[in-house]
C-alpha positions as CSV (number, residue, x, y, z in Angstrom):
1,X,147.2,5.9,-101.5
2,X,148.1,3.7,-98.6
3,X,145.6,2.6,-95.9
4,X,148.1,2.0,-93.1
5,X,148.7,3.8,-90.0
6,X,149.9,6.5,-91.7
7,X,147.1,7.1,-94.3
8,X,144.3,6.7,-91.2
9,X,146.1,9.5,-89.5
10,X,146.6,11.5,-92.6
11,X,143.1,10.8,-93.0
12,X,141.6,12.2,-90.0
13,X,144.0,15.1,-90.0
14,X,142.8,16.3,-93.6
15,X,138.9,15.8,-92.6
16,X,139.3,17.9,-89.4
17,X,140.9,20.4,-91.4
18,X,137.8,20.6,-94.2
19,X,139.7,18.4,-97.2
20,X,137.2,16.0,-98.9
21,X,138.2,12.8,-99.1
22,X,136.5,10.8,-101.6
23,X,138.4,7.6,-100.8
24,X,141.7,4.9,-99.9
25,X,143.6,2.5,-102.5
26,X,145.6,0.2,-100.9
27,X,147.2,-3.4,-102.4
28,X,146.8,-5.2,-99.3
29,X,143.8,-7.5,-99.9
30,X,143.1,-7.7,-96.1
31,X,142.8,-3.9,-96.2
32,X,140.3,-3.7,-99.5
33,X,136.3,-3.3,-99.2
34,X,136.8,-2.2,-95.2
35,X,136.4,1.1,-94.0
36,X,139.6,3.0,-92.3
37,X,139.3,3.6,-88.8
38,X,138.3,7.0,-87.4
39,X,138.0,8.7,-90.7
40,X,135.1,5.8,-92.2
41,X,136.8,6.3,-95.6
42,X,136.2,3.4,-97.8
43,X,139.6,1.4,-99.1
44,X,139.5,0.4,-102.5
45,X,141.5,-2.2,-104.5
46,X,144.0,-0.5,-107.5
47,X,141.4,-1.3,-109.9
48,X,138.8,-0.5,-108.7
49,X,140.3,3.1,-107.1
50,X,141.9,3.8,-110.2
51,X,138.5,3.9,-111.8
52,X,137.3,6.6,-109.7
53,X,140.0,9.1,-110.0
54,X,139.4,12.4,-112.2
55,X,141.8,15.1,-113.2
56,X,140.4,17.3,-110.4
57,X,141.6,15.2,-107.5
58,X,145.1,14.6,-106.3
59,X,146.5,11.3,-105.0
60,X,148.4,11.3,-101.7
61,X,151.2,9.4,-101.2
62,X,151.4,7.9,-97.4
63,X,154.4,6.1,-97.4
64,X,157.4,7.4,-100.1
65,X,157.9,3.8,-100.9
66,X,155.4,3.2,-103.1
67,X,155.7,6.9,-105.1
68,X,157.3,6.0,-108.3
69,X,155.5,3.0,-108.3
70,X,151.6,5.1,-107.6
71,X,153.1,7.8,-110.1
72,X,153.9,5.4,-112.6
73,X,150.1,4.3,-112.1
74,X,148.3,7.4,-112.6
75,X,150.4,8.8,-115.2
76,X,149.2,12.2,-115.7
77,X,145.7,11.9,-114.6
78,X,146.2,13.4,-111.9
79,X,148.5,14.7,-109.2
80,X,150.6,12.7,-107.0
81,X,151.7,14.2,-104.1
82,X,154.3,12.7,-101.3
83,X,153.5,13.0,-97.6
């Protein structure tokens, strides 16, 4: 969760060491239906992003701002996990 500077180098860190990432959700509309950088991971809208997550996945935090707000989203789909 979180497309900024800190989610593209979390990004390309994970790929290089063998984590599939299936995608980005960010809430900033200049970010959404792009590609990050580097990593070519497509960002998604909340909507739209919390349609594709399953209870296998786990949602990364990039920025501890936004945690309560990401784990009151997904609610116990899933796990949230802080960076």
């Amino acid at each position: 969760w979180g497309a900024s500077s800190r989610g593209v180098m979390f990004s390309l860190l994970a790929q290089r060491q063998g984590c599939n990432i299936i995608g980005a959700i960010d809430i900033n509309p200049a970010k959404q239906n792009r590609y990050m950088p580097g990593s070519g991971i497509f960002i998604s809208d909340v909507v739209e992003g919390m349609r594709l997550l399953r209870e296998d996945v786990s949602v990364v935090v990039t920025n501890r701002n936004y945690l309560s707000e990401v784990m009151q989203l997904v609610g116990k789909r899933c796990d949230v996990v802080p960076v």
